[in-house]
PDB file of N, CA, C, O and CB in Angstrom:
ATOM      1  N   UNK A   1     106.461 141.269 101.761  1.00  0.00           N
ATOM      2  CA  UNK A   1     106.425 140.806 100.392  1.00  0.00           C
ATOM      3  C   UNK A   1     107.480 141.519  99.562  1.00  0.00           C
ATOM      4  O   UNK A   1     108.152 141.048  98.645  1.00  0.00           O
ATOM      5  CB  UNK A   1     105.042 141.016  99.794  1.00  0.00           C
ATOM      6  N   UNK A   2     107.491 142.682 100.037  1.00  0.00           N
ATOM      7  CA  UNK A   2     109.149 143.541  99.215  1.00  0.00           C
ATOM      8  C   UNK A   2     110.326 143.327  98.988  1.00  0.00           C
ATOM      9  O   UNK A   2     111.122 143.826  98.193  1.00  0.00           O
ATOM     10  CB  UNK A   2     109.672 144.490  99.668  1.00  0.00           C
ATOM     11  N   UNK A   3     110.464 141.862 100.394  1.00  0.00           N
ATOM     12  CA  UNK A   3     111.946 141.545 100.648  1.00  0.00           C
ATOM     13  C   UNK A   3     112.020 140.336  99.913  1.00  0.00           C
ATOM     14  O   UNK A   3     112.930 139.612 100.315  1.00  0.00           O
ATOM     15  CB  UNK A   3     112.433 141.374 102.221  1.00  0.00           C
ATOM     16  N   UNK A   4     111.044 139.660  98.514  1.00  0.00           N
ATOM     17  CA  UNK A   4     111.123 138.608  97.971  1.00  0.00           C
ATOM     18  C   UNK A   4     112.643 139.160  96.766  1.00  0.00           C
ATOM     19  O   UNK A   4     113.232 140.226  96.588  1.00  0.00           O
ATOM     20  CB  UNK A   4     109.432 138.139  97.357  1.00  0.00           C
ATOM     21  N   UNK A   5     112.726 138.199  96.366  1.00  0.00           N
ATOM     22  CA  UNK A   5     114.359 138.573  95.371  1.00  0.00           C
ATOM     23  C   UNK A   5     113.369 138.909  94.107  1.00  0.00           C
ATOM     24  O   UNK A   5     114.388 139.441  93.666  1.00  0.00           O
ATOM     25  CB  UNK A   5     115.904 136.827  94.953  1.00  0.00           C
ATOM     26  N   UNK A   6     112.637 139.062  93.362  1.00  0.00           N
ATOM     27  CA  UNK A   6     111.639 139.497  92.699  1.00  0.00           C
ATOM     28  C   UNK A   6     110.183 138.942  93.176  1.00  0.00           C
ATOM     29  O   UNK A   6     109.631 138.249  94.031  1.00  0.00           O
ATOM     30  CB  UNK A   6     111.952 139.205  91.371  1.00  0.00           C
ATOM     31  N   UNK A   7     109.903 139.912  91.764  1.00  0.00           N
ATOM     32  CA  UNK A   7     108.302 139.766  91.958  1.00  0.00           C
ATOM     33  C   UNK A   7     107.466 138.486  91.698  1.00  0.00           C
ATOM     34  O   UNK A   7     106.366 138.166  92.150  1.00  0.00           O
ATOM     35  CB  UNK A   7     107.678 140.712  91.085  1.00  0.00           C
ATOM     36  N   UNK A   8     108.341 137.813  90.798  1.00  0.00           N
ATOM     37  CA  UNK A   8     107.845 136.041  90.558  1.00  0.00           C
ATOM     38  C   UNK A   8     108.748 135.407  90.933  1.00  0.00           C
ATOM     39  O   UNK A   8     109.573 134.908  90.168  1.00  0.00           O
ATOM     40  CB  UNK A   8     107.552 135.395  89.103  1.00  0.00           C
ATOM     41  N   UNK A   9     108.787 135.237  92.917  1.00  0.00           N
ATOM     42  CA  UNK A   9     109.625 134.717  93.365  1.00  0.00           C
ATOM     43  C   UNK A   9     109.787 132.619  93.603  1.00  0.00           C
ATOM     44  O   UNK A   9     110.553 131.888  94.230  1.00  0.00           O
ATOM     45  CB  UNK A   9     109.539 135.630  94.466  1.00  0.00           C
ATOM     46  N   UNK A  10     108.638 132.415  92.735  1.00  0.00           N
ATOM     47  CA  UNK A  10     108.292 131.285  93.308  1.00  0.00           C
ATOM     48  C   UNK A  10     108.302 130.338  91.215  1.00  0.00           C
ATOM     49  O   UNK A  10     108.091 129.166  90.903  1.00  0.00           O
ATOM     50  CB  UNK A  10     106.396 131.574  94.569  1.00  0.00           C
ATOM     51  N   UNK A  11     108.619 131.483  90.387  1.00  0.00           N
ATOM     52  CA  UNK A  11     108.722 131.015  88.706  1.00  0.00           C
ATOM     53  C   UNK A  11     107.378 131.356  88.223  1.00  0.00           C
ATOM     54  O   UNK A  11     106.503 131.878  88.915  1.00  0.00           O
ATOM     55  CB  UNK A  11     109.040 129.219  88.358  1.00  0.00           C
ATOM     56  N   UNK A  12     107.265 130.988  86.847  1.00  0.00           N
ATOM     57  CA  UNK A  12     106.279 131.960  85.847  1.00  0.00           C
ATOM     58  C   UNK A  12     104.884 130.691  86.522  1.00  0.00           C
ATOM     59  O   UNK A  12     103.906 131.041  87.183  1.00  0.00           O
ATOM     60  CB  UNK A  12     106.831 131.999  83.394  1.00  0.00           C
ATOM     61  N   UNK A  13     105.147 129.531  86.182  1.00  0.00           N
ATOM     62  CA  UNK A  13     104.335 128.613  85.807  1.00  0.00           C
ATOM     63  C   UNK A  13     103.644 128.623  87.420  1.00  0.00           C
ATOM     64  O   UNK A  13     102.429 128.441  87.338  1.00  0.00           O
ATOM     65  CB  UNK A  13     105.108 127.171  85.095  1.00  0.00           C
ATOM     66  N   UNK A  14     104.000 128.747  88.491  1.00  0.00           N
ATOM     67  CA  UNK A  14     102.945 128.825  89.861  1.00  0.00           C
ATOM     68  C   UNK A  14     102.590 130.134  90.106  1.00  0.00           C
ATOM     69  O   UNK A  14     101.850 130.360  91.063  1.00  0.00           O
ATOM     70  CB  UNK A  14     103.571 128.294  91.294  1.00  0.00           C
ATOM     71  N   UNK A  15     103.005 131.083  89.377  1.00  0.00           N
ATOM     72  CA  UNK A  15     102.335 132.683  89.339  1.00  0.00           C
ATOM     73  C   UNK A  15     101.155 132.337  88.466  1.00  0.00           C
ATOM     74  O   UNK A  15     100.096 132.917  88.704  1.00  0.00           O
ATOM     75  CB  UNK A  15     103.414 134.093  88.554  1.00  0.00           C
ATOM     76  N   UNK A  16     101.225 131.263  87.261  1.00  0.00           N
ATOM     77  CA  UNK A  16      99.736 131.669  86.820  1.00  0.00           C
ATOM     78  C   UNK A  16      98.634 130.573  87.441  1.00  0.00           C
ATOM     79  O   UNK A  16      97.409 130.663  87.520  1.00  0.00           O
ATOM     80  CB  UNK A  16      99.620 131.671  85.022  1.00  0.00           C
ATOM     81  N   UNK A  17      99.433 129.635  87.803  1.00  0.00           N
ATOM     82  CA  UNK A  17      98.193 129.007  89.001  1.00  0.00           C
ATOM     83  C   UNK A  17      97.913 129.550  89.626  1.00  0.00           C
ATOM     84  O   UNK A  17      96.701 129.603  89.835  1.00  0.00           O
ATOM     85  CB  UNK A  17      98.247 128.101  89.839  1.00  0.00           C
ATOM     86  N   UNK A  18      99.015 130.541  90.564  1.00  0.00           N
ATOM     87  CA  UNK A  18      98.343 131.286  91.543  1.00  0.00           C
ATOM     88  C   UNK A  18      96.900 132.286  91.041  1.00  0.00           C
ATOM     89  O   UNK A  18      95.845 132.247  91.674  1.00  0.00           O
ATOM     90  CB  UNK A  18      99.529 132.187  92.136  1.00  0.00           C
ATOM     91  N   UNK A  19      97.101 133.129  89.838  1.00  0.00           N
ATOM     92  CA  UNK A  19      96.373 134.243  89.374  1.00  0.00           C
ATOM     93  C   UNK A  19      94.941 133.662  88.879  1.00  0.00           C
ATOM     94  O   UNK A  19      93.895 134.304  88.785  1.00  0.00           O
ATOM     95  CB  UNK A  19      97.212 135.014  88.202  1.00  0.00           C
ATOM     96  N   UNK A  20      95.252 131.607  88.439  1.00  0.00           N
ATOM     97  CA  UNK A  20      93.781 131.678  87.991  1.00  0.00           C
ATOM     98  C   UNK A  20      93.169 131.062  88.926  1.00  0.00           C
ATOM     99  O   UNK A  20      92.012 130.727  88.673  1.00  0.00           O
ATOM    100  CB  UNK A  20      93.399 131.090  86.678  1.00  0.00           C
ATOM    101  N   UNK A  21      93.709 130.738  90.220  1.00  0.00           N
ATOM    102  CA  UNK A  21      93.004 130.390  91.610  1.00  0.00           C
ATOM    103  C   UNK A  21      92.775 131.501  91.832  1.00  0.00           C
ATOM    104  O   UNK A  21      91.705 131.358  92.423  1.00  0.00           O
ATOM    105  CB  UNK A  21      93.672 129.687  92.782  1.00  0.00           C
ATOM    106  N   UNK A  22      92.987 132.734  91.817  1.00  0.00           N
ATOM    107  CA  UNK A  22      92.567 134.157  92.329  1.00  0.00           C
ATOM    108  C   UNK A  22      91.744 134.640  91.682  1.00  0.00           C
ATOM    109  O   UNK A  22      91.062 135.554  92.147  1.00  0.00           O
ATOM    110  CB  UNK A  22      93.455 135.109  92.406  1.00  0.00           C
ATOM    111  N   UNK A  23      91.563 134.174  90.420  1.00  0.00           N
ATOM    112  CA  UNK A  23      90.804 135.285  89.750  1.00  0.00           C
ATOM    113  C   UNK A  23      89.968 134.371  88.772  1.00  0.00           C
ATOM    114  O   UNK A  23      89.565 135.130  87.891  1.00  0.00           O
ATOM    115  CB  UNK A  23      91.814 136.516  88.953  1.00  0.00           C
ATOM    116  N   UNK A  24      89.602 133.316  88.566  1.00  0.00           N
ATOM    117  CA  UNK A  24      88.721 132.554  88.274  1.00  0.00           C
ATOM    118  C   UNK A  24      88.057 131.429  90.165  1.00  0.00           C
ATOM    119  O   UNK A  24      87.069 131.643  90.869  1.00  0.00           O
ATOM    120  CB  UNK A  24      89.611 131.646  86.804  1.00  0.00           C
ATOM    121  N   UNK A  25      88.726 130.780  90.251  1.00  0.00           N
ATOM    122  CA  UNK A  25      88.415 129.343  90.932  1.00  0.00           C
ATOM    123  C   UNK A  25      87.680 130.339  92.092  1.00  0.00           C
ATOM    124  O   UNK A  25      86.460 130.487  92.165  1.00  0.00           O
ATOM    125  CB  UNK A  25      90.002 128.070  91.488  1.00  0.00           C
ATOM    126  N   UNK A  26      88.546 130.910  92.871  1.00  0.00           N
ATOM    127  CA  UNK A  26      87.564 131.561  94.426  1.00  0.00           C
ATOM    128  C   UNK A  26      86.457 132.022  94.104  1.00  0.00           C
ATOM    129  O   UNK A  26      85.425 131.596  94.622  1.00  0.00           O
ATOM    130  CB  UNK A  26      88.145 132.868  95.327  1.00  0.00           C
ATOM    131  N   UNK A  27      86.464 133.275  92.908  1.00  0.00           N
ATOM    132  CA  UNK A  27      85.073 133.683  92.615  1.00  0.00           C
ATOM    133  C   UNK A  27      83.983 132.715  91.699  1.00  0.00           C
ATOM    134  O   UNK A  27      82.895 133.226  91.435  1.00  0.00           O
ATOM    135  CB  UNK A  27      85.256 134.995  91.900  1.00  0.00           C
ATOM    136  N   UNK A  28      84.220 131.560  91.296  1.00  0.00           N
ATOM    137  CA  UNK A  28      83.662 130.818  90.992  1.00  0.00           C
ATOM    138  C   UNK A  28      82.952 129.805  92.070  1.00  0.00           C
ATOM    139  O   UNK A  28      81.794 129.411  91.927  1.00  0.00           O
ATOM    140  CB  UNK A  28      84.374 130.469  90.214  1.00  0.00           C
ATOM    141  N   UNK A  29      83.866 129.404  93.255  1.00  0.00           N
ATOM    142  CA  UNK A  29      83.230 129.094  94.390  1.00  0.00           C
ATOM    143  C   UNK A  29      82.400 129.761  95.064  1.00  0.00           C
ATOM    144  O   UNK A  29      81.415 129.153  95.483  1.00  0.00           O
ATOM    145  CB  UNK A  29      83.881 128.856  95.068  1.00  0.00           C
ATOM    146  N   UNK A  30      82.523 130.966  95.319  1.00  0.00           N
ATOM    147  CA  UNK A  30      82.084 132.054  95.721  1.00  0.00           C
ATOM    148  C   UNK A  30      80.636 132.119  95.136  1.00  0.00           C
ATOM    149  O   UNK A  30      79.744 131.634  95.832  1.00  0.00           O
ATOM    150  CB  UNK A  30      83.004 133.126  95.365  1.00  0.00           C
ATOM    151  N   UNK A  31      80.405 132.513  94.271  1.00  0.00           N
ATOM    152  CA  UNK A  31      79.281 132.199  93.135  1.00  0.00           C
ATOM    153  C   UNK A  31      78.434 130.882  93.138  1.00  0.00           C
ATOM    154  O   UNK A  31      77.204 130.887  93.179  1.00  0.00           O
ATOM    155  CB  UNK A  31      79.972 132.170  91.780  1.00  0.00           C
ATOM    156  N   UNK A  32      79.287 129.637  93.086  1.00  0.00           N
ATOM    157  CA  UNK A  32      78.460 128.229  93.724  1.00  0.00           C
ATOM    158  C   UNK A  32      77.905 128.178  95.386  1.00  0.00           C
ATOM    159  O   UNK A  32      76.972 127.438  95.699  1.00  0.00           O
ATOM    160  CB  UNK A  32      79.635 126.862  93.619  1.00  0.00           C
ATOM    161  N   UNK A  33      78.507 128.937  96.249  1.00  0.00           N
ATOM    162  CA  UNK A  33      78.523 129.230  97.394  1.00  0.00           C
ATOM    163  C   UNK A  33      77.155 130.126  97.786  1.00  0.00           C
ATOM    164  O   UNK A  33      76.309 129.900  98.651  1.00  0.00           O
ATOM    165  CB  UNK A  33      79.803 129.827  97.592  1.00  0.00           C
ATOM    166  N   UNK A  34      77.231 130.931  97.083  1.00  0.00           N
ATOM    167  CA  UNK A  34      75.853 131.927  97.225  1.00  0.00           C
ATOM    168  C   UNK A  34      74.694 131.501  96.779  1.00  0.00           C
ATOM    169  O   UNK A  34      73.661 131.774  97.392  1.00  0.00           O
ATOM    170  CB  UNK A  34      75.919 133.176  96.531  1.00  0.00           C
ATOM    171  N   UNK A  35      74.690 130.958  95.940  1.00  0.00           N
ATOM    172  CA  UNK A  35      73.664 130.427  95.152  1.00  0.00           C
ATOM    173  C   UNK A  35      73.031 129.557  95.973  1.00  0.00           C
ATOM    174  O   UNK A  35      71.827 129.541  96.229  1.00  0.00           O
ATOM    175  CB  UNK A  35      74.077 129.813  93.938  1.00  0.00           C
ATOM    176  N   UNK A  36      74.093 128.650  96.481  1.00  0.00           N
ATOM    177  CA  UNK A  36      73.624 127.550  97.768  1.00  0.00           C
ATOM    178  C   UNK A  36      72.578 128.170  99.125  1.00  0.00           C
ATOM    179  O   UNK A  36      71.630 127.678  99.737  1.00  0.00           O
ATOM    180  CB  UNK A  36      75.257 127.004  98.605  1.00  0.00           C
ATOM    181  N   UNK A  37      73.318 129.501  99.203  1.00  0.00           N
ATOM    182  CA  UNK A  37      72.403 129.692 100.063  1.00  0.00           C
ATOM    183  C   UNK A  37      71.187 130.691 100.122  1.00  0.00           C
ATOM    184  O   UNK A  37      70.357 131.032 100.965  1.00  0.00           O
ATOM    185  CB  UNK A  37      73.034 129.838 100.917  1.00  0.00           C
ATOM    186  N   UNK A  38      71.456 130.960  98.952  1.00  0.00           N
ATOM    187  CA  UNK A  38      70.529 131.991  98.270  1.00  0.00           C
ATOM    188  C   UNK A  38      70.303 133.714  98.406  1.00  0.00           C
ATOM    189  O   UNK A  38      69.463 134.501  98.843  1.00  0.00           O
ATOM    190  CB  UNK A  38      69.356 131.481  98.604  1.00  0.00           C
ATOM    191  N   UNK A  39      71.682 133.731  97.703  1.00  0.00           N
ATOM    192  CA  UNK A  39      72.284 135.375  98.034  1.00  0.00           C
ATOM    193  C   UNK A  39      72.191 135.754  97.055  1.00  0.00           C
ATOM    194  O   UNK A  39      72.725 135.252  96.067  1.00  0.00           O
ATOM    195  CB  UNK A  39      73.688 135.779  98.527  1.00  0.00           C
ATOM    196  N   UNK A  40      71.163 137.196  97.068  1.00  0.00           N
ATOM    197  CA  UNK A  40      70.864 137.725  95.569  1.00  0.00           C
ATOM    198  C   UNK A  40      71.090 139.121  96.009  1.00  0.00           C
ATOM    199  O   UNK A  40      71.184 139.630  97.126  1.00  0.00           O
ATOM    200  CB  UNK A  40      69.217 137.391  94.793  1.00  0.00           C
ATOM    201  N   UNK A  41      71.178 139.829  94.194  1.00  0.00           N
ATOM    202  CA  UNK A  41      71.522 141.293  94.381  1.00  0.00           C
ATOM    203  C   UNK A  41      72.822 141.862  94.893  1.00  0.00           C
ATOM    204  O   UNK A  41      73.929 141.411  94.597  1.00  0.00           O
ATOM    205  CB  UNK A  41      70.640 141.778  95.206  1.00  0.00           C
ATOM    206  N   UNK A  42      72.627 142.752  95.578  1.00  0.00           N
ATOM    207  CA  UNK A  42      74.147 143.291  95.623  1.00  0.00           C
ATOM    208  C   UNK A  42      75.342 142.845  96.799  1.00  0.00           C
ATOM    209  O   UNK A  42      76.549 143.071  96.879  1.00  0.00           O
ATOM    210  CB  UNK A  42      73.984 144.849  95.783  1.00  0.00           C
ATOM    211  N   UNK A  43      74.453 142.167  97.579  1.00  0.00           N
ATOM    212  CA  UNK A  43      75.784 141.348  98.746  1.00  0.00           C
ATOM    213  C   UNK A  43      76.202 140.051  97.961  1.00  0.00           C
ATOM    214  O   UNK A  43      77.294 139.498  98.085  1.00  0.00           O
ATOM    215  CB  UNK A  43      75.058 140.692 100.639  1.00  0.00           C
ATOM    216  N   UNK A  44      74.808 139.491  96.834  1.00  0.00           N
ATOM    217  CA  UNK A  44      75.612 138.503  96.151  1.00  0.00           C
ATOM    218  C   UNK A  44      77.156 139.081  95.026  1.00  0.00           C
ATOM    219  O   UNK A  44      78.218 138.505  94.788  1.00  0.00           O
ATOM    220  CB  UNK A  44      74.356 137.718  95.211  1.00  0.00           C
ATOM    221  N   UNK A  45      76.590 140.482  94.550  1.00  0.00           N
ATOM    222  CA  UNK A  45      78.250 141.236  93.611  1.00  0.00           C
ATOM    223  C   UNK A  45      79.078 141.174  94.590  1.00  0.00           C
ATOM    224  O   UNK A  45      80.139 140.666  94.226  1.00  0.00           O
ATOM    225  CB  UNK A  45      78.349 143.098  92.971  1.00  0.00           C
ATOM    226  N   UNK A  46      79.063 141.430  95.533  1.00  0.00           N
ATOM    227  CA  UNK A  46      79.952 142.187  96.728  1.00  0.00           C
ATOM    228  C   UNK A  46      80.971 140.704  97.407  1.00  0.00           C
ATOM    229  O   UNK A  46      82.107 140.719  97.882  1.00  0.00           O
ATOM    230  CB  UNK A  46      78.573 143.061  98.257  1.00  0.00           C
ATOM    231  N   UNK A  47      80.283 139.863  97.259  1.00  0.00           N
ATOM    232  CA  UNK A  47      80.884 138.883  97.861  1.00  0.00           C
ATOM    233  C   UNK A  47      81.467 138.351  96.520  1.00  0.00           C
ATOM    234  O   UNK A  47      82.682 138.243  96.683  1.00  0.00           O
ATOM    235  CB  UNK A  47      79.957 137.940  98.782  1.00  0.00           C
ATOM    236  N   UNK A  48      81.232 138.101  95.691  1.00  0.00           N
ATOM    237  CA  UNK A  48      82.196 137.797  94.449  1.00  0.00           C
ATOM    238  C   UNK A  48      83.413 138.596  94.432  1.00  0.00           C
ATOM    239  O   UNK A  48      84.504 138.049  94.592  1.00  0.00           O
ATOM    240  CB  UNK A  48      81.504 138.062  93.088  1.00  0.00           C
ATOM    241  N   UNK A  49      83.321 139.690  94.273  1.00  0.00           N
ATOM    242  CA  UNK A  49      84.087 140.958  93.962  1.00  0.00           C
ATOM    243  C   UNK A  49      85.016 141.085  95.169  1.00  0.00           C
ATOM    244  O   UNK A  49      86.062 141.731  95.108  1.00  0.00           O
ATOM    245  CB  UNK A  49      83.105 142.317  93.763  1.00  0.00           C
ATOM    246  N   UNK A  50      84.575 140.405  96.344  1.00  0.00           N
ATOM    247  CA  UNK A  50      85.723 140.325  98.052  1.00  0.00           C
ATOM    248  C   UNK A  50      86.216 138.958  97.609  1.00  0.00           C
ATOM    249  O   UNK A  50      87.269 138.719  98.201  1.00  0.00           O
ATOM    250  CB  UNK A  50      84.726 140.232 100.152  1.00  0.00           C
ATOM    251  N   UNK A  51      85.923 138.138  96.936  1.00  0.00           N
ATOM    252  CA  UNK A  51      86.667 136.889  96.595  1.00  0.00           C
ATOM    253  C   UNK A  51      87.718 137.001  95.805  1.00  0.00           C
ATOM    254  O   UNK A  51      88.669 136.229  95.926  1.00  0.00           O
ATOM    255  CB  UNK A  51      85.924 135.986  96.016  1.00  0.00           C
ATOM    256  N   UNK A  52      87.687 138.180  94.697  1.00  0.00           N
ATOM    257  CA  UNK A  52      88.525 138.435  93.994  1.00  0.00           C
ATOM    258  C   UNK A  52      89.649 139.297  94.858  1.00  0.00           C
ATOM    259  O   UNK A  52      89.931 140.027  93.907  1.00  0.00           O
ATOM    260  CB  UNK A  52      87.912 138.996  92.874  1.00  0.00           C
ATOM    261  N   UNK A  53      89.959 139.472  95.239  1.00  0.00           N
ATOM    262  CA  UNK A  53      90.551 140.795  96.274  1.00  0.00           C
ATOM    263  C   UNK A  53      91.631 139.854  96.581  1.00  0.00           C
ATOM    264  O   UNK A  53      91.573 138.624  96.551  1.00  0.00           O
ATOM    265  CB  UNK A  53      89.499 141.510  97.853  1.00  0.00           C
ATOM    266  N   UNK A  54      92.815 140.747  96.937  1.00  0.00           N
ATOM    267  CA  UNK A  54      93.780 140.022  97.472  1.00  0.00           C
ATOM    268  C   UNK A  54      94.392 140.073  99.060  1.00  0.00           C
ATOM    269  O   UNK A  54      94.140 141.008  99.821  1.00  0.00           O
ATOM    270  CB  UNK A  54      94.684 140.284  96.629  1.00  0.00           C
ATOM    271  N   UNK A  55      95.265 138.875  99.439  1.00  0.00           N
ATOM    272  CA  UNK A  55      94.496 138.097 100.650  1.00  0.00           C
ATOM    273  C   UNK A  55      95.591 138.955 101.837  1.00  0.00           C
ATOM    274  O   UNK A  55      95.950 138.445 102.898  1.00  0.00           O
ATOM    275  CB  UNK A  55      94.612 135.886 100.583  1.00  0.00           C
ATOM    276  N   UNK A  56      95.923 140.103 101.443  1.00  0.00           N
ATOM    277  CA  UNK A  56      96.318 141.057 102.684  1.00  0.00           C
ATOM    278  C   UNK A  56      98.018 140.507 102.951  1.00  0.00           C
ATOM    279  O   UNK A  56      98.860 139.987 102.219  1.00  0.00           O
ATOM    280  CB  UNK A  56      95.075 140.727 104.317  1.00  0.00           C
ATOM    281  N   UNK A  57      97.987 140.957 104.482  1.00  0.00           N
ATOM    282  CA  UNK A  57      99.799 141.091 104.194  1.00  0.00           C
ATOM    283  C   UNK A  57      99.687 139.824 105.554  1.00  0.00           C
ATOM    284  O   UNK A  57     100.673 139.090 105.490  1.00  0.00           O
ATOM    285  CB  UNK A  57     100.996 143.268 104.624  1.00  0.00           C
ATOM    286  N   UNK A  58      98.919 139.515 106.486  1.00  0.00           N
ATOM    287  CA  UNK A  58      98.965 139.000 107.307  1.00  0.00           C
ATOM    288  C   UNK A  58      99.213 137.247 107.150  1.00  0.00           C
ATOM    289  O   UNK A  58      99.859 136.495 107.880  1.00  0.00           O
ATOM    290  CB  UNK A  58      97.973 139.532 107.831  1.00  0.00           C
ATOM    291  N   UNK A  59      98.560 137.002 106.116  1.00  0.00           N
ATOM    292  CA  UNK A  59      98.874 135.839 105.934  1.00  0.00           C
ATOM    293  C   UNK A  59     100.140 135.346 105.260  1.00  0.00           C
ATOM    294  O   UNK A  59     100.399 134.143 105.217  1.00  0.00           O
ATOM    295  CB  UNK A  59      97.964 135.456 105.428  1.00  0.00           C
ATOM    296  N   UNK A  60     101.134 136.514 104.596  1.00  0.00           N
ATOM    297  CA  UNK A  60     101.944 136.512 104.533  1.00  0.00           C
ATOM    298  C   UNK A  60     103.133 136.568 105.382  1.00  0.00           C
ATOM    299  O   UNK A  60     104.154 135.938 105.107  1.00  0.00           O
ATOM    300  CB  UNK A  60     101.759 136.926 104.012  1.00  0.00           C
ATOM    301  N   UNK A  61     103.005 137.349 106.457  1.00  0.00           N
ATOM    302  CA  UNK A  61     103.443 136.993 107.373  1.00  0.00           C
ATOM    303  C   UNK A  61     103.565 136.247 108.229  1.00  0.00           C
ATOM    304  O   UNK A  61     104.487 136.301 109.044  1.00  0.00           O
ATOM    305  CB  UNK A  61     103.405 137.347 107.596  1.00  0.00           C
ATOM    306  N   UNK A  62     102.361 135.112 108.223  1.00  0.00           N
ATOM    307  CA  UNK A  62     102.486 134.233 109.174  1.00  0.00           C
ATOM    308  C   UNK A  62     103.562 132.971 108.398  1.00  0.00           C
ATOM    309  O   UNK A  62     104.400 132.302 109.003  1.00  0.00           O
ATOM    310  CB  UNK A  62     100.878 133.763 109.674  1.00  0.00           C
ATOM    311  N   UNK A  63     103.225 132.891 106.807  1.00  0.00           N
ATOM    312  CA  UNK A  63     104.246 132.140 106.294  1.00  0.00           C
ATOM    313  C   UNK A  63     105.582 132.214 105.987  1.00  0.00           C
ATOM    314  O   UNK A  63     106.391 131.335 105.689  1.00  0.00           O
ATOM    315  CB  UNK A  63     103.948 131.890 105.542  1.00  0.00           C
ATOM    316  N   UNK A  64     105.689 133.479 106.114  1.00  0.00           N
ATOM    317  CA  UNK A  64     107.484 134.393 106.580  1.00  0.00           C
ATOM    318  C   UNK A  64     107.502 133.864 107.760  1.00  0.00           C
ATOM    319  O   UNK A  64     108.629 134.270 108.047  1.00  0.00           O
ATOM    320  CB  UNK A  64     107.721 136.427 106.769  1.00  0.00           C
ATOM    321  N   UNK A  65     107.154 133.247 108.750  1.00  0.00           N
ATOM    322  CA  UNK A  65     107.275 133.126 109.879  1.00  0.00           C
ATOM    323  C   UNK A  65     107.266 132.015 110.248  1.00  0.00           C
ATOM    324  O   UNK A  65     107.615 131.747 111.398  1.00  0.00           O
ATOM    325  CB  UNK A  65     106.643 133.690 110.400  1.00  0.00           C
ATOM    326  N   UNK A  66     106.900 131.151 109.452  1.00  0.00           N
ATOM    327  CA  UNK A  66     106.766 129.766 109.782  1.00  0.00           C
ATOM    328  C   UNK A  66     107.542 128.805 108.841  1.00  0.00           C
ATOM    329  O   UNK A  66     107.852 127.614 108.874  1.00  0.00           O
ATOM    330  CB  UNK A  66     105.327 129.423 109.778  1.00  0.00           C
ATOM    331  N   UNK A  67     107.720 129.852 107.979  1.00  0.00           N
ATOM    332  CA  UNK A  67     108.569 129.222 106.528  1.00  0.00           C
ATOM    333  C   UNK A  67     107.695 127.872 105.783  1.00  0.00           C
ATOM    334  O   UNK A  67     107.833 126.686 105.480  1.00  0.00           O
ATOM    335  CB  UNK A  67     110.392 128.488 107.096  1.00  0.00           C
ATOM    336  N   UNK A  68     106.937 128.749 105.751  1.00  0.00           N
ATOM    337  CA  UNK A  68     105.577 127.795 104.559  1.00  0.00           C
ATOM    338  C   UNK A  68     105.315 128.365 103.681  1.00  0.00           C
ATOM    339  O   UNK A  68     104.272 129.017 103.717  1.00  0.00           O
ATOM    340  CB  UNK A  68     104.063 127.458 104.953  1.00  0.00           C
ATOM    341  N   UNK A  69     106.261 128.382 102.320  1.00  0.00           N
ATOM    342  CA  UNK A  69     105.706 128.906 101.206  1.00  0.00           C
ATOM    343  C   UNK A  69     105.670 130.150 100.873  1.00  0.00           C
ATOM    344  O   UNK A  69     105.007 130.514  99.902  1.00  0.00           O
ATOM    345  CB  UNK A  69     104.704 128.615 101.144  1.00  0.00           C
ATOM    346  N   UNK A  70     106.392 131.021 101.642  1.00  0.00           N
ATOM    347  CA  UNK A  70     106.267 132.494 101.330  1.00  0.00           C
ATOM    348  C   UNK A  70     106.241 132.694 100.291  1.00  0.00           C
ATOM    349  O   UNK A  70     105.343 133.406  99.841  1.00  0.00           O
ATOM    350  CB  UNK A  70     107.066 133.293 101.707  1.00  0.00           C
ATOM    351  N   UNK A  71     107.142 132.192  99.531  1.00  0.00           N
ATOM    352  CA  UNK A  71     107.163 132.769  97.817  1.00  0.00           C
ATOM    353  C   UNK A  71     106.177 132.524  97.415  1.00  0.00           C
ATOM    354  O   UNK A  71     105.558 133.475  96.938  1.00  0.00           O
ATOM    355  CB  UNK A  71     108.087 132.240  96.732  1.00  0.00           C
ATOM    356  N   UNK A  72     105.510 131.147  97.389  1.00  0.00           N
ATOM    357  CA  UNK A  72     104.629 131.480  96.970  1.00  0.00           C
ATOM    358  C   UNK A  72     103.077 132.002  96.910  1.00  0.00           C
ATOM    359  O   UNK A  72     102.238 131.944  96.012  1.00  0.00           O
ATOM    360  CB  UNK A  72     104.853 131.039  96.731  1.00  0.00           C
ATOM    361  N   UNK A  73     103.037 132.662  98.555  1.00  0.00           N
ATOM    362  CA  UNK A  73     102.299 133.730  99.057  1.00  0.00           C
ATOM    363  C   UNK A  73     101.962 134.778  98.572  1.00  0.00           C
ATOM    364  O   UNK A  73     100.891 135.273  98.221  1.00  0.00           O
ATOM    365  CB  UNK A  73     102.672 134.078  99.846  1.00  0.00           C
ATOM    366  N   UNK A  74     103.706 135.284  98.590  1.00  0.00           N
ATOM    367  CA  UNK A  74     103.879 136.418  97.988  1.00  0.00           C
ATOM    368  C   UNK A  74     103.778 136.575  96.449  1.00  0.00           C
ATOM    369  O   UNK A  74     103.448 137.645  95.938  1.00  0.00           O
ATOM    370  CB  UNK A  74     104.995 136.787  98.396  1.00  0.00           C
ATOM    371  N   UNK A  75     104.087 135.419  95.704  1.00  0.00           N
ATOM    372  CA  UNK A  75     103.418 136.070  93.819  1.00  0.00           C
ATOM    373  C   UNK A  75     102.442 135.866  94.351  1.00  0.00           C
ATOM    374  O   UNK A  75     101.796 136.774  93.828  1.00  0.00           O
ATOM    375  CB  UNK A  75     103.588 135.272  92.012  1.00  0.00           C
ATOM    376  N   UNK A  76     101.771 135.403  94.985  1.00  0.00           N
ATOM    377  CA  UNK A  76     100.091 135.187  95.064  1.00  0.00           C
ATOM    378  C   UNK A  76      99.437 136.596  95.078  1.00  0.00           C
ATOM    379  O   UNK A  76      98.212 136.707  95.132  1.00  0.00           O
ATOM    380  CB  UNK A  76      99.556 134.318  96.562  1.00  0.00           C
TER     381      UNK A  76
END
């Protein structure tokens, strides 16, 4: 992700799609998701709070690698 030409390598306007799919929409699924199956207390916080989290370096690499979207992986 270091070797992007900046940090909003992909422009402003799909960095903030990216941020409110990250930080609203997953943990909002996440939340409809639990509920469904009836997850209460603290694995229900815990699994919200791992929804919010960001999605590691591996999947970035597989799209450095396949040339799918890295950039916009990486503002992700």
């Amino acid at each position: 992700m270091a070797s992007q030409p900046s940090i909003l390598a992909c422009g402003t306007q799909m960095a903030v799609v990216a941020i409110v799919l990250k930080f609203i929409a997953r943990p909002a699924l996440m939340v409809a998701s639990c509920l469904a199956i009836g997850l209460r207390g603290k694995l229900f916080k815990v699994a919200i709070v791992q929804a919010a989290l960001p999605q590691g370096i591996v999947p970035f690499v597989f799209a450095k690698q396949y040339n799918v979207h890295p950039a916009l992986l990486g503002t992700g």
